[in-house]
N, C-alpha and C positions, 0 to 999 in steps of 0.2 A: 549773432553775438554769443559768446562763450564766458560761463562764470565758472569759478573752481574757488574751493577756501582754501589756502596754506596754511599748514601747520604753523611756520616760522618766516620770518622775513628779518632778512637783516643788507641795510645799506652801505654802500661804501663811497664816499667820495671825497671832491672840493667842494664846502659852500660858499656863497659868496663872502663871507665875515671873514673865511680862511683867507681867501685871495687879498681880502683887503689888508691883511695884515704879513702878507706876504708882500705885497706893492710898498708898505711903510718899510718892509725891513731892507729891502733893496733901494728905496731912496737912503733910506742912514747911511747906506754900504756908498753906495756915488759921492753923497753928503762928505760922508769922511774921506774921501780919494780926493776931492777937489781939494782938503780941508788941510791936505797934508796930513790927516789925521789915520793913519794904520791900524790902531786898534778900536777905533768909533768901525770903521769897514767893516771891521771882523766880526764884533759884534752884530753889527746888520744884517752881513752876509748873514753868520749864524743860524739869527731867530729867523728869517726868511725860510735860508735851507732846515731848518726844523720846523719849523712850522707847517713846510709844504711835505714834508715826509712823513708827520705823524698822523696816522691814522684815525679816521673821523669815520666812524663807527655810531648806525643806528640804528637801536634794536625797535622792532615792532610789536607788540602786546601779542603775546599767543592765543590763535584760536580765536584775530578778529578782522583780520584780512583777505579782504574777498579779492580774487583777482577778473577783472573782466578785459575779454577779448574781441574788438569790433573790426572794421576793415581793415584799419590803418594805424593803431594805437593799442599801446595796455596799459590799461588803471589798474593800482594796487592801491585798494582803499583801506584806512586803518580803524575809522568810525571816526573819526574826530577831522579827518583831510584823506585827501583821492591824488597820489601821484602820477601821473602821467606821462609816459614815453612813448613816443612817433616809432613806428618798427624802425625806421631811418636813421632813428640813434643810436640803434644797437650795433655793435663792431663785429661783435662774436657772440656765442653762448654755446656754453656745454655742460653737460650735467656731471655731476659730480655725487654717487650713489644714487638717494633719493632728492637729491636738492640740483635745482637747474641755477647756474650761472649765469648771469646776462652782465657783459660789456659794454659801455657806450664807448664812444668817440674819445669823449671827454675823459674820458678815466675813471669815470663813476662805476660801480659794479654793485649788481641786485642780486641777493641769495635770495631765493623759491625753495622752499620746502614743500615738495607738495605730495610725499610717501609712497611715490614708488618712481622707479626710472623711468615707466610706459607711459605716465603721467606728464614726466620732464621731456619728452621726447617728441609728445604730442604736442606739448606749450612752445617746443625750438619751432615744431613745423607749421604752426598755426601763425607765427608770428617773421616766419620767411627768413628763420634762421639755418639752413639748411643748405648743401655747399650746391647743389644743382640750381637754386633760384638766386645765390649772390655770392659777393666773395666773404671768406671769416679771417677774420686775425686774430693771430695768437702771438705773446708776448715773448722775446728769448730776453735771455740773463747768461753773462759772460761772466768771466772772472773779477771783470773791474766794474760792478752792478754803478746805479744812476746815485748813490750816496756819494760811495768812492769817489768816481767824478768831481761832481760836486765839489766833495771835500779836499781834491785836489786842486779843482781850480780855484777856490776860495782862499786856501791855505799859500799859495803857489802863485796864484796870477797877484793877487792884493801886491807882496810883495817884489817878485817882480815888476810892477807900476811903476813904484816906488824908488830902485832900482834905476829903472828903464829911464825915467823921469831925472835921475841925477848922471847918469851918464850922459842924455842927450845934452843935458847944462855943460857938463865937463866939454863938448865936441866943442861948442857952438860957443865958449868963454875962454874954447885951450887952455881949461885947468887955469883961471884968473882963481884969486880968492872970493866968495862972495860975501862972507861976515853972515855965515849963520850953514845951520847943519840941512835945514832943509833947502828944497829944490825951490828958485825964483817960481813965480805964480803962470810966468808965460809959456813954462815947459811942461804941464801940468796934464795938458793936452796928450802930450809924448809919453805919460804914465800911463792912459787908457788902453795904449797898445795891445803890452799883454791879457789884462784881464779881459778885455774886446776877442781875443783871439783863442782866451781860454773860455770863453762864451759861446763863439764860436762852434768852438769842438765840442761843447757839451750838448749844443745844442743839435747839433750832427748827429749825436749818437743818444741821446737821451731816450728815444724809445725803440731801442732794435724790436724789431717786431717780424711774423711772419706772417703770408697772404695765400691764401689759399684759395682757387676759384675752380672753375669748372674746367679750363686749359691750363693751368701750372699753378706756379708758387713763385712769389715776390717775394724775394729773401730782402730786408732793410736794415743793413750795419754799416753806419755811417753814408755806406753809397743803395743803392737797388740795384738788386739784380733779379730779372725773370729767368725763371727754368721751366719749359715746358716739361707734361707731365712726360710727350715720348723721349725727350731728352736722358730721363731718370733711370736707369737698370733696376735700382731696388733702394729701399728705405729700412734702415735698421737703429735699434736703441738698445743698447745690453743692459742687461739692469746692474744699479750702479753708478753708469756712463750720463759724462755732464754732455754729452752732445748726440744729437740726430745726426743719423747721416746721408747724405743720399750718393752713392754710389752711380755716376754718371754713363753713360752708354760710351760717350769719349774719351773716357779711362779717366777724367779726373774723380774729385768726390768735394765734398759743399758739405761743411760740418756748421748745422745749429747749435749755440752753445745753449744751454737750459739748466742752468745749475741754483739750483733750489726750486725749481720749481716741481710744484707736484707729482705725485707720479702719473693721475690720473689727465689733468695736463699733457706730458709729455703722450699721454694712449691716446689722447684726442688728436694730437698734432701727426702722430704715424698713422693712426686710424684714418682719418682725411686726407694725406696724401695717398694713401695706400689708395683711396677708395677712388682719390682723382686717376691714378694711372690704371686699372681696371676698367675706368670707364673709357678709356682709350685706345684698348686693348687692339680693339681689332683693326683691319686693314679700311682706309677711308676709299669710299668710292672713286672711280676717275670720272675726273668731272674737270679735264682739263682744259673743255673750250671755256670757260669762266676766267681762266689768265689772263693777266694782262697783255705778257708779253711785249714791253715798250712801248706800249702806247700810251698818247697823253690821256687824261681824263676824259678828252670829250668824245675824242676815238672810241674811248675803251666803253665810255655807258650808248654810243651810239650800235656798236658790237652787241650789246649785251643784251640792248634795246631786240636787236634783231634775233639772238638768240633765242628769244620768251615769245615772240610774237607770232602768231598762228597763220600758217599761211592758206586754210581755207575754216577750218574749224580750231576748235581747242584740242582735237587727240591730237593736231599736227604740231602741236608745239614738244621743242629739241629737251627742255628741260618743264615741268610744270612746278606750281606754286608748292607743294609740296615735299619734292624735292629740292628745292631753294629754300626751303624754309629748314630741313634737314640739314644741310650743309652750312647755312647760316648760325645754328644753333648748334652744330657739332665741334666741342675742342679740338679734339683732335686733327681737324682740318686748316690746312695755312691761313694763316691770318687775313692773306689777300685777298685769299677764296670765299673768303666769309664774307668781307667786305664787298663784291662782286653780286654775292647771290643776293645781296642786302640790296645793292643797286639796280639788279634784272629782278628782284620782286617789286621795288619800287614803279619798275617800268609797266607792273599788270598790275598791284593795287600800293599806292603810292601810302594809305594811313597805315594799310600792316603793315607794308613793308619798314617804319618808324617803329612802331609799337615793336616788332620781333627784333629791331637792331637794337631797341633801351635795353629790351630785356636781357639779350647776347652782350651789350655790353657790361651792364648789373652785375654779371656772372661771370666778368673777364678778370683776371689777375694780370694779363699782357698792357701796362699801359698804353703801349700802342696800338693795339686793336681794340680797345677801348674806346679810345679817344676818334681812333677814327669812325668808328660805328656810333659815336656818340655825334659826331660831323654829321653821318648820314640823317639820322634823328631829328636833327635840324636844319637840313637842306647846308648844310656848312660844309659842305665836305672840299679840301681844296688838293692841286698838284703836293701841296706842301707835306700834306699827310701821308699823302701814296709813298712819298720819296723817305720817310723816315717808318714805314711800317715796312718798306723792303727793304732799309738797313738793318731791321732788326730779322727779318726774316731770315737773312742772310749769315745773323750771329746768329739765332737758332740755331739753323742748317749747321753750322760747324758743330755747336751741342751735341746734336745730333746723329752725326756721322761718326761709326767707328775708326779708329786709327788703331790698327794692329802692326807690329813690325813682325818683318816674314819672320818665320824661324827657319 
């Protein structure tokens, strides 16, 4: 167990009081839609969207916050209450001068002051924030940030309902008169439309975010996309410039937007990729009889079986645990191949070979290698998985591969 005092401590989040008064202000908002009423909506909408936007800020007494560090958790006690966070809640953390950032899931975010960076750096690695033991995200920001949104679909969709709601009456009465300006009670349904759909998209894009792991980066704007790290030629940010870039080996490029955010921010997010494709650097061993090769599942772990297995001692084995544990735990190496050495070390110690696939998965940004090494983990692993981790393997590969035109 590890203790440290900060100098400063300051929270940021939702508490629960917020959220409940964010649930009242979005029932007015429906209330009024059903109500025929357009500006009770508005209102709602509103205090809802301000209310979840304004910042709920808590400072902690200087010079009485101890922080402690035990297996799985860090308390920051303030002397009067001890808060609590699961490493498991954290998304991200980076430091920022002498004060470390810690991001949860949730949106919450902890400033640490704790007076020097060596200090912040020791607190990221102590606590398994670190991109070798899991994945980090970090947040982008585009031109049309999560207010705008918002404030487009509030302003935009309400209206539109409304709209939407007097035209479907117009279809479905062929323009009869009906003796009053608002829309009959039974097309009311036909006004949720839009706002449904401008819900919809906000809620697609409401947290672009970036993913950083130990084999690439899961860019998330509106859709995901994975880019391994060999995929990437280079990463650059001019200073000034609202985007990251990453400059593709297959001539395209993949611009992150970041605009207001930090600078120091924007050093974390190049620093981390930079540091993902370095660790990829070199040429991956051949380790080709691990392929599949078209084989079904039970083909392939029966192969695989025979591959690991010693045919009078242990020096006689083709590959040892060792190196399947390399290969398992290397990004740089195909997803398939990973998932392979996960299932020929299972075939000589069946608990590590789970315990090294959590952890290669922990550390995966490929949701597909992921998920499949998450299958091995628990005996789950099916045809179904193999066939969507070599579709992706396959978009990789194209990533991947230069496309020059002769000259």
């Amino acid at each position: 167990m590890t203790s440290l005092t900060a100098e400063r401590v300051r929270r940021e989040g939702v508490t629960f009081g917020r959220r409940l008064l964010i649930g009242i202000g979005l029932a007015i908002a429906i209330a009024g839609l059903f109500l025929s009423a357009p500006t009770l909506s508005l209102i709602g909408g509103a205090f809802a969207l301000l209310t979840r936007l304004s910042p709920y800020v808590q400072w902690i007494p200087q010079g009485r916050t101890v922080i402690t560090i035990d297996d799985d958790a860090l308390h920051v006690g303030t002397g009067k209450e001890t808060m609590t966070f699961a490493f498991g809640d954290f998304a991200t953390g980076y430091v920022r001068a002498s004060t470390a950032v810690l991001e949860t899931h949730d949106g919450e975010r902890l400033h640490l002051t704790l007076g020097s960076p060596a200090a912040c750096d020791e607190l990221l690695t102590q606590i398994g924030l670190t991109q070798d033991k899991r994945t980090l995200e970090l947040p982008l920001r585009g031109m049309i940030g999560r207010f705008t949104r918002a404030f487009i679909g509030l302003t935009i969709g309400l209206p539109f309902g409304f709209a939407f709601a007097i035209f479907f009456t117009a279809i479905v009465t062929k323009g009869a008169p009906l003796g009053g300006i608002l829309p009959p009670i039974w097309s009311w349904p036909a006004g949720l439309v839009p706002p449904l759909a401008f819900l919809i998209w906000y809620l697609r894009t409401r947290n672009p975010r970036v993913v950083t792991g130990a084999d690439g980066v899961r860019v998330i704007l509106g859709r995901t996309r994975f880019i391994p790290y060999t995929a990437i030629e280079r990463v650059h940010s001019s200073p000034g410039s609202w985007t990251v870039s990453l400059q593709l080996r297959a001539g395209g490029m993949v611009e992150l937007p970041v605009i207001g955010q930090a600078i120091d921010q924007v050093s974390v997010l190049v620093r981390r990729i930079k540091a993902g494709m370095a660790g990829v650097a070199d040429e991956a061993p051949d380790l080709s009889a691990l392929d599949r090769g078209g084989r079904n599942l039970e083909a392939w772990r029966t192969s695989l079986a025979q591959l690991v297995s010693p045919a009078q001692d242990f020096r006689s084995r083709r590959l040892a645990p060792d190196d399947l544990e390399r290969v398992l735990g290397d990004p740089r190496a195909p997803g398939e191949r990973r998932v392979a050495a996960a299932i020929a070390l299972g075939a000589i110690d069946p608990e590590r070979a789970k315990d090294q696939a959590r952890e290669a998965a922990g550390a995966s940004a490929n949701e597909r290698v992921r998920i499949a090494l998450d299958a091995i983990a628990t005996d789950a692993l099916e045809e179904a998985h193999l066939a969507e981790l070599e579709a992706d393997e396959a978009a990789n590969a194209r990533l991947t591969s230069r496309r020059r035109e002769p000259s």
